[in-house]
MIPAFI-527334 format. One record per residue (C-alpha): x, y, z; residue in one letter. Coordinates in Angstrom, 2 decimals. Each point is the difference from the previous one (the first is absolute). Last residue first. Example, Ala and Ser with C-alpha at 12.3 -4.5 7.8 and 13.67 -1.06 7.14 Angstrom:
<recs>
REC / X / Y / Z / residuo
REC / 13.67 / -1.06 / 7.14 / S
REC / -1.37 / -3.44 / 0.66 / A
</recs>
This chain:
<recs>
REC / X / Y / Z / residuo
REC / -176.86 / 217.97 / 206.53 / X
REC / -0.46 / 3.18 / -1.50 / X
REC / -1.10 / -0.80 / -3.54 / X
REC / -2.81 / -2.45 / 1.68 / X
REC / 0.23 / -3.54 / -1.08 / X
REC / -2.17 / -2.04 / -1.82 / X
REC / 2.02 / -2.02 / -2.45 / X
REC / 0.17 / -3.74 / 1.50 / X
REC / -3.94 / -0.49 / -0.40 / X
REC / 0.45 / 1.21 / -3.98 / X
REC / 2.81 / -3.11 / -0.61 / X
REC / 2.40 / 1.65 / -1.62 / X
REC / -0.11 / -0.74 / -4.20 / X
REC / 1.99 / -2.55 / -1.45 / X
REC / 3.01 / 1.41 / -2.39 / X
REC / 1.61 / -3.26 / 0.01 / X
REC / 3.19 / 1.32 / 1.54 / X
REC / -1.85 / 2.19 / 2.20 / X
REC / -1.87 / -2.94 / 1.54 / X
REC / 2.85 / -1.62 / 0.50 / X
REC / 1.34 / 2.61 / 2.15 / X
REC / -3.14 / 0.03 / 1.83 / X
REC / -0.01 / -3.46 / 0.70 / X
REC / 4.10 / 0.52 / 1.36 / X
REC / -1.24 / 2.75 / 1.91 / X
REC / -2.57 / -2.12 / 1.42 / X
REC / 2.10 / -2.57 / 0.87 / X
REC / 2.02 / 2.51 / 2.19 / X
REC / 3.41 / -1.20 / 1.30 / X
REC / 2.03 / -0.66 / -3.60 / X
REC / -1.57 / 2.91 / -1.38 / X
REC / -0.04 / 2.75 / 2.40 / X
REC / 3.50 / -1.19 / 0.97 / X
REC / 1.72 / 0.66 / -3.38 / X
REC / -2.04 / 3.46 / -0.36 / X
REC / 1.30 / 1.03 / 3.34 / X
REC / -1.36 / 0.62 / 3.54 / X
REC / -0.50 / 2.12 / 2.82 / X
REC / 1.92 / 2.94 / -2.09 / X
REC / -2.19 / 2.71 / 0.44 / X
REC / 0.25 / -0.31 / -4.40 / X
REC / -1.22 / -3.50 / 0.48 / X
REC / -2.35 / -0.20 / 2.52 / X
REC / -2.00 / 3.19 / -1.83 / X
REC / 0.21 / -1.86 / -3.65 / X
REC / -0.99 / -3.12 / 1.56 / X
REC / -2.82 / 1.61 / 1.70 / X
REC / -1.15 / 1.54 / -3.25 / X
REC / -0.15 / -3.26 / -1.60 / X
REC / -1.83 / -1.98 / 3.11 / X
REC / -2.50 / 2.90 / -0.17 / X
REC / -1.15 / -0.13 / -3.41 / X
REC / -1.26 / 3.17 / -1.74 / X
REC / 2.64 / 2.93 / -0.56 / X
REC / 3.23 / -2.08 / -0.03 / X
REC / -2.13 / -3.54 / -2.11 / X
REC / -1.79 / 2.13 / -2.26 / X
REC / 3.31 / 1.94 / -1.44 / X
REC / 1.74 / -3.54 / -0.21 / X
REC / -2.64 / -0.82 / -1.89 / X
REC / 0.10 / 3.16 / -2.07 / X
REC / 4.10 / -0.42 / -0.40 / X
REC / -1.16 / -3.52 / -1.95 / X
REC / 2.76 / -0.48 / -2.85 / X
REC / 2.90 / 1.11 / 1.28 / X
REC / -0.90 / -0.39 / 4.15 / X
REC / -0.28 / -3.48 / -0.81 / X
REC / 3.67 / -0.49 / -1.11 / X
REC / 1.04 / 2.82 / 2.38 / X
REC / -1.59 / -2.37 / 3.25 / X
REC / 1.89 / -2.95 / -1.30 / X
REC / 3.45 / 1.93 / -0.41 / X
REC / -0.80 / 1.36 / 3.69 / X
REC / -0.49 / -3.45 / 1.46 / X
REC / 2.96 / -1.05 / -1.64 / X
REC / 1.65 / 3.24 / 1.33 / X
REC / -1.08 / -0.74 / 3.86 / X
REC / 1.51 / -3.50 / -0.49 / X
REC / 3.00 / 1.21 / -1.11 / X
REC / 0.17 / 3.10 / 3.03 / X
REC / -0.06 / -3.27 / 2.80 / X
REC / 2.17 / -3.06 / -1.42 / X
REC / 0.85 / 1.52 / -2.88 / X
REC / 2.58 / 2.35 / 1.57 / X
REC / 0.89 / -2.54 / 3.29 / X
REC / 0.83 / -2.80 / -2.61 / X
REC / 2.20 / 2.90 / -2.19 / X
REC / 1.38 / 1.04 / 3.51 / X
REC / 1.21 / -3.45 / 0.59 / X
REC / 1.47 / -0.78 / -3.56 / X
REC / 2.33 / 2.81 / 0.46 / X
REC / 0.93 / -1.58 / 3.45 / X
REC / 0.05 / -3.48 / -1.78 / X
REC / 2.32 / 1.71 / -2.97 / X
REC / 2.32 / 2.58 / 2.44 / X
REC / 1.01 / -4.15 / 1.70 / X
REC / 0.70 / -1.27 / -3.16 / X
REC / 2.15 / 2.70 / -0.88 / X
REC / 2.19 / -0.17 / 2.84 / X
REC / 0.31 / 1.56 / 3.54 / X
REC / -3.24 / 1.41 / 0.25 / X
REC / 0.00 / 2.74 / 2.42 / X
REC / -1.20 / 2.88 / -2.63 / X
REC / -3.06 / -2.25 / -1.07 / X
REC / -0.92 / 0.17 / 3.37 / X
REC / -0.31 / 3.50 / 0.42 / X
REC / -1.16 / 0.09 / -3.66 / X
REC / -2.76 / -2.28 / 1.30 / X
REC / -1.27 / 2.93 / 2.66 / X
REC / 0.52 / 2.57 / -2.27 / X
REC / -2.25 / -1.89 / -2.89 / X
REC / -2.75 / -0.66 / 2.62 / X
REC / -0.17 / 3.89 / 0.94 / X
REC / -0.05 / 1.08 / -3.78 / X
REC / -2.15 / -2.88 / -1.07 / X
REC / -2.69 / 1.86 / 2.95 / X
REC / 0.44 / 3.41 / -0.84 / X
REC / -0.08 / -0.39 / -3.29 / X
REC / -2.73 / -2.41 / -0.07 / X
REC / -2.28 / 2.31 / 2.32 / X
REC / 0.82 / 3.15 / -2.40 / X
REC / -0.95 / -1.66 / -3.33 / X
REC / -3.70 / 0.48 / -0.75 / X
REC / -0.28 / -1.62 / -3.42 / X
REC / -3.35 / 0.00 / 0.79 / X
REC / -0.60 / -3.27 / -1.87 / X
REC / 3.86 / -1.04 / -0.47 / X
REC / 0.73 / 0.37 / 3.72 / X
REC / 3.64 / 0.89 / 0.16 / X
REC / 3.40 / -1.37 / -0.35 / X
REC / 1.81 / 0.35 / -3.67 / X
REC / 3.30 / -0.67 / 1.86 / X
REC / 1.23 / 3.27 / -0.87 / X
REC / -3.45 / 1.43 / 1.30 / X
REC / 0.67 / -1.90 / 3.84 / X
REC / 2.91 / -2.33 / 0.22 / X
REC / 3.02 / -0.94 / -1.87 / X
REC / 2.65 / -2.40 / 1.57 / X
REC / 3.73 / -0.30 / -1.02 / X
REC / 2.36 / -2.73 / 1.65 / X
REC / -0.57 / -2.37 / -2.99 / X
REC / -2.40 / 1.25 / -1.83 / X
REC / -3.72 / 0.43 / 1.76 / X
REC / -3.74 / 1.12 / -0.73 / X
REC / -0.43 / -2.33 / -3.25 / X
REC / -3.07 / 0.10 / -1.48 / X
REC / -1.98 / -3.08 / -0.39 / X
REC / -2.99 / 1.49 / 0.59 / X
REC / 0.28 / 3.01 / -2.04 / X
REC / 0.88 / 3.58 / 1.75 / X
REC / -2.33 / 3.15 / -0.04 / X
REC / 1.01 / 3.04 / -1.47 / X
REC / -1.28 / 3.64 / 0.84 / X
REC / 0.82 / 2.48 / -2.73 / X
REC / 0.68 / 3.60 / 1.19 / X
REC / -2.15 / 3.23 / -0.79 / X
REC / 0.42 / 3.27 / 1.33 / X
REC / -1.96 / 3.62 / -0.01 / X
REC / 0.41 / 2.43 / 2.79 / X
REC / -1.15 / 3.25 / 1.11 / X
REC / -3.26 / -0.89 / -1.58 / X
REC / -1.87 / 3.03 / -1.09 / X
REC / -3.46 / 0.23 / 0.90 / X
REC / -3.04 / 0.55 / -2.39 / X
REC / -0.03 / -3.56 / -0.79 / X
REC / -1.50 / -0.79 / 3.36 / X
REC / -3.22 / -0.35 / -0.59 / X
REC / 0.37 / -3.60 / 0.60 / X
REC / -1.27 / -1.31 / -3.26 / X
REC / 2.94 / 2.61 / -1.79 / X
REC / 2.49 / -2.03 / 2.30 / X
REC / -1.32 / -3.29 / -1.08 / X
REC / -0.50 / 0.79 / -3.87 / X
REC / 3.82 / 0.90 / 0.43 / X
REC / 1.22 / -2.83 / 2.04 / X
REC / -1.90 / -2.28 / -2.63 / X
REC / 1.45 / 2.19 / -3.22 / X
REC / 3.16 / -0.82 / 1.32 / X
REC / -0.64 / -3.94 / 0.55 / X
REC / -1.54 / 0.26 / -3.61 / X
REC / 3.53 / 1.22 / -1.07 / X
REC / 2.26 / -2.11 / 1.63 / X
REC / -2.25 / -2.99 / -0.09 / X
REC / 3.24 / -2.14 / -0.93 / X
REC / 0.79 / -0.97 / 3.48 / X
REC / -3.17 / -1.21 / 1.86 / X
REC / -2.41 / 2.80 / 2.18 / X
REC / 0.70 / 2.39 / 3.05 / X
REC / -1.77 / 3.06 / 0.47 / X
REC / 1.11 / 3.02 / 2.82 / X
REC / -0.86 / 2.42 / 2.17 / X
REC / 1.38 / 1.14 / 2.52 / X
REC / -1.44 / 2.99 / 1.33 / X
REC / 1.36 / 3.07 / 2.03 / X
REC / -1.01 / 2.32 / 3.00 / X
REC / 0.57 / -2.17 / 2.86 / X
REC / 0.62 / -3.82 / -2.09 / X
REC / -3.31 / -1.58 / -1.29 / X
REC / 0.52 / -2.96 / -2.44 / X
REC / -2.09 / -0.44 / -3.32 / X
REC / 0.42 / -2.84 / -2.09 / X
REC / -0.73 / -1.65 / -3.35 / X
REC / -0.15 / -3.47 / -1.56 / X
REC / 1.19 / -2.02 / -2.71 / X
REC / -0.03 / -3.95 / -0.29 / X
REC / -1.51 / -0.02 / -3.35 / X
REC / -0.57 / 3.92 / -1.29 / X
REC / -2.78 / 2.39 / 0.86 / X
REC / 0.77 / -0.13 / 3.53 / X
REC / -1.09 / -0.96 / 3.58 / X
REC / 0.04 / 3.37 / 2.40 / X
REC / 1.05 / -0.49 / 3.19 / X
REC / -0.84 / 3.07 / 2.25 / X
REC / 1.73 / 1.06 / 3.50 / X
REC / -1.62 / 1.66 / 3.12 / X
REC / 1.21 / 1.47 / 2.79 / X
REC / 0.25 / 3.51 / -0.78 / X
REC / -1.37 / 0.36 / -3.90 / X
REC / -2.58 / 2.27 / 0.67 / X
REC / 2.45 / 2.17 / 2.38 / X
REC / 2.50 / 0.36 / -2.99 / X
REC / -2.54 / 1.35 / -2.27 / X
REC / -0.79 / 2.31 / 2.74 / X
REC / 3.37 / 0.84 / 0.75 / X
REC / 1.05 / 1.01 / -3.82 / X
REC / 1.93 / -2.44 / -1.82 / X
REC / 3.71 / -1.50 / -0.86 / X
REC / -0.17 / -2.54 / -2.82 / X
REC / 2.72 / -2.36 / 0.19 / X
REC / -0.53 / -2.48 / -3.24 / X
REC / 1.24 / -3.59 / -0.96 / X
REC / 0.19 / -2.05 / -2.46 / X
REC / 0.26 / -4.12 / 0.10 / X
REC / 1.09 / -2.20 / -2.63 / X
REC / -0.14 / -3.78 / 0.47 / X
REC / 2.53 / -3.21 / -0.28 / X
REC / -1.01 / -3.32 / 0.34 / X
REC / 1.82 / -3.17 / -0.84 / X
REC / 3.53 / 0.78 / 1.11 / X
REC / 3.08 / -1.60 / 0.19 / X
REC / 3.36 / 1.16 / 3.19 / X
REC / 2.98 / -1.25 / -1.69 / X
REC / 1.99 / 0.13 / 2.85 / X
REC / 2.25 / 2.97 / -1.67 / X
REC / -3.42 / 1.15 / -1.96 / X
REC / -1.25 / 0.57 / 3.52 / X
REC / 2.60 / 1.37 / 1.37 / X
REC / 0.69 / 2.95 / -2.82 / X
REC / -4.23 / 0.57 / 1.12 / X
REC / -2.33 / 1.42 / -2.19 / X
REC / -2.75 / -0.41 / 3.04 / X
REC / 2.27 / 1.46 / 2.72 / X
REC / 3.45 / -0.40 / 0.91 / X
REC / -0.72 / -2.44 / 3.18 / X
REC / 2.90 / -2.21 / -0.85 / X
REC / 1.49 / -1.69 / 3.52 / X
REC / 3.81 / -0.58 / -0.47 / X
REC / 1.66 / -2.62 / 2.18 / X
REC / 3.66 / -0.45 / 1.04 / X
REC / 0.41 / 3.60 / -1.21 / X
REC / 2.67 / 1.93 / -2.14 / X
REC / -0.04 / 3.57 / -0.83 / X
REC / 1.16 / 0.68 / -3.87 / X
REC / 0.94 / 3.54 / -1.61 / X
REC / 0.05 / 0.31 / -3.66 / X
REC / -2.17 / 3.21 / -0.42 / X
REC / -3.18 / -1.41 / 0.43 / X
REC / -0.07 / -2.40 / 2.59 / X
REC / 1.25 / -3.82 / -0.34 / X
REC / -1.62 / -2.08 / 2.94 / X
REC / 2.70 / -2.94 / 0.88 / X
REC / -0.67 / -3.30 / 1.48 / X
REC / 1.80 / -1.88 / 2.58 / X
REC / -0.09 / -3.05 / 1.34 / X
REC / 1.66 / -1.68 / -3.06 / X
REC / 3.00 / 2.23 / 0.20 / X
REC / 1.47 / 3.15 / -1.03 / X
REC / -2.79 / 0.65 / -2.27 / X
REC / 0.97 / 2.91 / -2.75 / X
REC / 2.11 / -2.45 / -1.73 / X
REC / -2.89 / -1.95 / -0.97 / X
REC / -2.49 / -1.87 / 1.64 / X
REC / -3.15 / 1.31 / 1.87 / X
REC / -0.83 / 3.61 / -1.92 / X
REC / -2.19 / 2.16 / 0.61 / X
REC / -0.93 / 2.60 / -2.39 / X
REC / -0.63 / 4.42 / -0.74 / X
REC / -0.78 / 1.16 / 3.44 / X
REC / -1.01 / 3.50 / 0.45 / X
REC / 1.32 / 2.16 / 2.30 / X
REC / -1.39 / 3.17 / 1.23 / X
REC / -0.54 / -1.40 / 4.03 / X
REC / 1.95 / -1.77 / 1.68 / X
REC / -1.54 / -1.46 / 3.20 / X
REC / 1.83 / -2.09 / 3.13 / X
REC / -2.39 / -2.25 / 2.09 / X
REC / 0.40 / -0.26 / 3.55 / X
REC / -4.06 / -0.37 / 1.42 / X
REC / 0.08 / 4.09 / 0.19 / X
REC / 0.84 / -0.32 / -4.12 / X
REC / -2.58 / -2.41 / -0.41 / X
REC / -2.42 / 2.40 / 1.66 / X
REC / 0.82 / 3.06 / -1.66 / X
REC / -0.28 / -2.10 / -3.10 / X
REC / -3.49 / -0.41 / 0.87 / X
REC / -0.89 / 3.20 / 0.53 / X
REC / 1.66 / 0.92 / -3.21 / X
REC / -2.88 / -2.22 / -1.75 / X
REC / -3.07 / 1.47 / 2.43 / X
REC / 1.05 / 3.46 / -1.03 / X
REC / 0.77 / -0.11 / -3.17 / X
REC / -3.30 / -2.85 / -0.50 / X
REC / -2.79 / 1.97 / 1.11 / X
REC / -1.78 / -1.78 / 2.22 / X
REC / -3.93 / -1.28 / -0.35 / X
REC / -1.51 / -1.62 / 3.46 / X
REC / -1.88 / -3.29 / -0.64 / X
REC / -3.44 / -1.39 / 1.02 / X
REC / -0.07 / 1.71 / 2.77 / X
REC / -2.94 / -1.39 / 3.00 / X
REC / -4.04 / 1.35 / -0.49 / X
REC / 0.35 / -0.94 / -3.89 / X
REC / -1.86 / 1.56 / -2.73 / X
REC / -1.31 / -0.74 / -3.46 / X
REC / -0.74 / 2.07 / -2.54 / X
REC / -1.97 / -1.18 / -3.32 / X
REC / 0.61 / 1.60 / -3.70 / X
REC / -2.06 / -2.05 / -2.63 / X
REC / 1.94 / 2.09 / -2.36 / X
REC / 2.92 / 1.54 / -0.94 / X
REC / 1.65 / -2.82 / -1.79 / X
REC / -1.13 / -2.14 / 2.53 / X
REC / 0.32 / 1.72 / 4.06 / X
REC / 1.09 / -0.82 / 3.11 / X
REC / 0.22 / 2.55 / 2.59 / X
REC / 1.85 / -1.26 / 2.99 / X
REC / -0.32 / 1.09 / 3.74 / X
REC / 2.09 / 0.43 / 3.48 / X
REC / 3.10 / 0.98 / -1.99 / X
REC / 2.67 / 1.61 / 2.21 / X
REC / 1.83 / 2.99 / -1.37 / X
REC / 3.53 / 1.50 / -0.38 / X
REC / 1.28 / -2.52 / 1.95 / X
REC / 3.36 / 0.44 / 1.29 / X
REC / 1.02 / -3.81 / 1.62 / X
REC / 1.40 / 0.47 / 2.89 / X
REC / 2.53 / -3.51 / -0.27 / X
REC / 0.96 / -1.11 / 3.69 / X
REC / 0.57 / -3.90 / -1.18 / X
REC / 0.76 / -0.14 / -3.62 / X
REC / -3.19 / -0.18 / -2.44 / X
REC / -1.20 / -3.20 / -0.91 / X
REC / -2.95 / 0.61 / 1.86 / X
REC / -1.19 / 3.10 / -1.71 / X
REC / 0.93 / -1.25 / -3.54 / X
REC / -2.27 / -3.36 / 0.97 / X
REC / -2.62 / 2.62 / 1.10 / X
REC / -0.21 / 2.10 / -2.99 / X
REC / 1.87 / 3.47 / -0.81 / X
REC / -1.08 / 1.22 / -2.77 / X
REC / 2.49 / 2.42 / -1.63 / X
REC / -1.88 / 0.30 / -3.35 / X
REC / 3.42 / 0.26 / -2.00 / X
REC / 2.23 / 0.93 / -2.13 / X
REC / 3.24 / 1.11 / 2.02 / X
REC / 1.26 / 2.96 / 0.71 / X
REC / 3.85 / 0.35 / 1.57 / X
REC / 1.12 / 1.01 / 3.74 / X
REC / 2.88 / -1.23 / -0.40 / X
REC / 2.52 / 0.54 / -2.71 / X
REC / -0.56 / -2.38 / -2.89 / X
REC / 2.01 / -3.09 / -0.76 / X
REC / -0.29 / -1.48 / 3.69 / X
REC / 2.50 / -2.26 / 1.12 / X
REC / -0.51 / -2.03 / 3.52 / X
REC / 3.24 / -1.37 / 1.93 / X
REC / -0.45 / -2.41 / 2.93 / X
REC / 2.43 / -1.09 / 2.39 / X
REC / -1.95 / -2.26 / 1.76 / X
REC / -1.35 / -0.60 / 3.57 / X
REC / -3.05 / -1.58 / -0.26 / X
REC / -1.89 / 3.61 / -0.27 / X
REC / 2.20 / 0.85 / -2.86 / X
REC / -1.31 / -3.09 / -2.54 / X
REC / -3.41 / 0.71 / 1.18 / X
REC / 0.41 / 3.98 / -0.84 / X
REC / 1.48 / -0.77 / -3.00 / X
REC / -2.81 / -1.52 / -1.53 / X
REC / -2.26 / 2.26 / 1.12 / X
REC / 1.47 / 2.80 / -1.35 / X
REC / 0.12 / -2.18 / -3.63 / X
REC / -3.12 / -0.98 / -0.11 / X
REC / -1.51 / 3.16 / 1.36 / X
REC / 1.79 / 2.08 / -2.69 / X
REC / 3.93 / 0.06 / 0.87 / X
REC / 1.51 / -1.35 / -2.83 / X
REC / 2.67 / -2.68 / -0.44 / X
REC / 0.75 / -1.64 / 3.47 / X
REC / 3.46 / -1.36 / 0.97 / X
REC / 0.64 / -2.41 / 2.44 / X
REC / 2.76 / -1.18 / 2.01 / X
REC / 1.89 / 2.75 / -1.62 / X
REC / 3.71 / -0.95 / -1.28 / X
REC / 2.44 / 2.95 / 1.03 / X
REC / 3.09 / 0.37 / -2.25 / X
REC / 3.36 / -0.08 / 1.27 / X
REC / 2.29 / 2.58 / 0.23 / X
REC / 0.87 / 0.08 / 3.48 / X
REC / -2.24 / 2.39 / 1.78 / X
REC / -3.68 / -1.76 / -2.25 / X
REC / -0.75 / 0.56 / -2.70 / X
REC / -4.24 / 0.72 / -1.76 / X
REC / 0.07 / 3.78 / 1.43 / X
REC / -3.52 / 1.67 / -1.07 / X
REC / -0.13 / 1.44 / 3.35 / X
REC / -3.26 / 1.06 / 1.44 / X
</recs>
C-alpha cells in the first residue's frame, strides 16, 4: 500500500483515524473505524506476520467479537481441561460442546488486518511511532492531532486510537497507571505424533508455586505451548517454575523452537483510557482479566469499541464535543470489560492465597466447573455470573473467607 501522507496539491492528508499497532486491538480497531466509512490508517512497527507471546486461546467473547465472515484457523479445539496443583491432585474434565479452539497468533493476527484492510483501512508497516502530540506547531488545528514516526515524519488524524501494546508510547501519552503487572514465559516445543496425539483436545492448568502463578499446556498439530505466568519480580522462581514444569511433563528432552517472555499489565481503576482526541484500548490500555490475565477477548472487544468512538471522536467539531465522545467509550469500557476485571481482581486476591480451594472447587463442584465451561464457550461472563447468580455471589464469598464447599454441592462426575 502506499505510504503517501499528501495529497495532488501539496497539502497534507489528515486521517480520520489513525491506529497504532495492529495486534487484535489495534486490527480491530481499525476495522470498525473503516467499516463506517473512514479513512483509516493502521501502523505496524514490525513487518507482518510477527510472533507474539502467547497461549492463543481463543474464548467465546474473542469468538463473537470477531468481524463478520472471520474463519478462524484453529489449530485445535479443546473439549477437556486438566487441572492440576503444583503437579498434583491432577483431575480431567471434559466437555461434549468446545470449550475453546487454540490459534496461533501470526496467523490469526494478520488475519485480522486482512480484514481491516478489505473493510478500507490503509497499513504501514516498519514504522514505529515515537509521540503524539495535540498542540504545538506540529497540529494545524484543534481537530487535528499529529503522530510523530521515527525519522521526523508526522501523519495527522482527527482521532488517534493507541493499541501499541502493553509498554505502550500511547499509554504513557494518556497517562495510562497500573496496579498489576506480571511476567509470563513462554515455550514452543515441537514433538513426536504420539506425544502430540495425547495432547489432541485437551489442555492442562497447572496452579503454581508462587501467589497468583499458574502453568499451561496448549495443543497446536505437532507443537506445545506451554507456558507459566506469576507477579513481576519472580523472574527467577517464575523460570525455575516453567522449568520444573517442562521437566514434570517429560518433555524436557525436546527442544523448544521458541522461547519468549513479555510482561502483561493490567490498568488501575482510575486509569485514564482517553486524552483529548486520543484513545488507548486493549494491552496499552492495561485491559485484560487480572486473574487469568487472558487478554485476547478485551483486545478484541476495547479495540472494536475504541474504533467505533474514534469515528465519532473524529466528527467532533470542538473540544468539548471529542471530550463527551471520549468520555462515552470510557462509560462503554467500564461499563461491560470493568466489571469483568473487578470480578477478576477479586478472584486473583483469593486465588493468591487459596489456589487449593480454587483447585477443589474446578475438579469437585459442579456450579464452579460450569462457570468455567459457560464462560470460556462464551454464554456468559464473569461480570454476569455474579450479578445474575446468587449462588455465585455465595460462592464467591465463600472463597474470600476461605469456607469450605458445601460436600452435597461437590459430587459431580469428571465428564459431565
Amino acid at each position: 500500500m502506499s505510504g503517501e501522507n499528501s495529497s495532488a496539491d501539496g497539502v497534507q492528508q489528515v486521517w480520520d483515524v489513525v491506529v497504532v499497532g495492529a495486534g487484535p486491538a489495534g486490527a480491530s480497531a481499525a476495522y470498525a473505524a473503516a467499516v463506517a466509512g473512514r479513512r483509516v490508517l493502521l501502523l505496524e512497527k514490525a513487518e507482518l506476520p510477527r510472533y507474539k507471546t502467547c497461549g492463543g486461546g481463543i474464548i467465546g467473547p474473542s469468538r463473537d467479537a470477531l468481524p463478520p465472515g472471520f474463519d478462524l484457523p484453529f489449530r485445535d479445539r479443546v473439549h477437556a481441561v486438566t487441572f492440576s496443583l503444583g503437579g498434583r491432585f491432577t483431575r480431567t474434565r471434559r466437555s461434549r460442546q468446545m470449550l475453546f479452539g487454540l490459534v496461533n497468533r501470526p496467523e490469526f493476527d494478520q488475519q485480522l488486518v486482512e480484514h481491516a484492510q478489505k473493510a478500507g483501512a490503509e497499513l504501514r508497516t516498519g514504522v514505529t511511532v515515537q509521540r503524539v502530540e495535540q498542540h504545538g506547531s506540529a497540529v494545524p488545528d484543534r481537530r487535528t492531532v499529529a503522530v510523530v514516526l521515527q525519522g521526523g515524519e508526522t501523519v495527522l488524524a482527527r482521532a488517534v486510537v493507541g493499541a501499541d501494546g502493553s509498554a505502550s508510547r500511547i499509554g504513557a501519552h494518556v497517562g495510562v497507571k497500573l496496579d498489576q503487572v506480571d511476567l509470563g514465559l513462554e515455550a514452543e516445543i515441537p514433538v513426536p505424533e504420539p506425544v502430540a496425539e495425547d495432547w489432541k483436545g485437551r489442555v492442562l492448568l497447572d496452579w503454581g508455586p508462587m501467589p497468583g502463578s499458574y502453568g499451561w499446556v496448549f495443543p497446536k498439530d505437532d507443537t506445545l505451548t506451554v507456558g507459566v505466568i506469576s507477579a513481576r519480580g519472580e523472574g527467577e522462581a517464575t523460570k525455575r517454575y516453567l522449568e520444573d514444569f517442562i521437566a514434570r511433563l517429560g518433555l524436557a528432552g525436546f527442544e523448544p523452537a521458541l522461547s519468549s517472555g513479555h510482561l502483561t499489565r493490567c490498568r488501575a481503576d482510575d486509569s485514564p483510557l482517553s486524552r483529548g482526541r486520543v484513545l488507548v484500548c486493549g494491552d496499552a490500555a492495561g485491559l485484560l482479566e487480572p486473574w487469568t490475565r487472558e487478554g485476547i477477548s478485551f483486545a478484541l472487544r476495547s479495540g472494536r469499541l475504541a474504533g467505533e468512538w474514534a469515528v465519532r471522536i473524529a466528527e467532533a467539531h470542538d473540544a468539548v464535543d471529542a471530550r463527551r465522545q471520549a468520555l462515552n467509550y470510557a462509560f462503554a469500557i467500564k461499563a461491560g470489560l470493568g466489571v469483568e476485571m473487578s470480578v477478576g481482581k477479586r478472584l486473583l486476591t483469593v486465588f493468591e492465597k487459596r489456589p487449593g480451594v480454587f483447585h477443589a472447587a474446578l475438579t469437585g463442584f459442579r456450579p464452579a466447573w460450569r462457570a468455567f465451561r459457560e464462560i470460556t464457550q462464551g454464554s456468559t461472563s464473569l461480570g454476569e455470573l455474579v450479578r445474575a447468580h446468587p449462588l455465585a455471589q455465595r460462592a464467591l464469598t465463600r472463597l474470600d473467607r476461605g469456607e469450605a464447599v458445601p460436600a452435597e454441592q461437590t459430587e459431580e462426575s469428571a465428564s459431565s
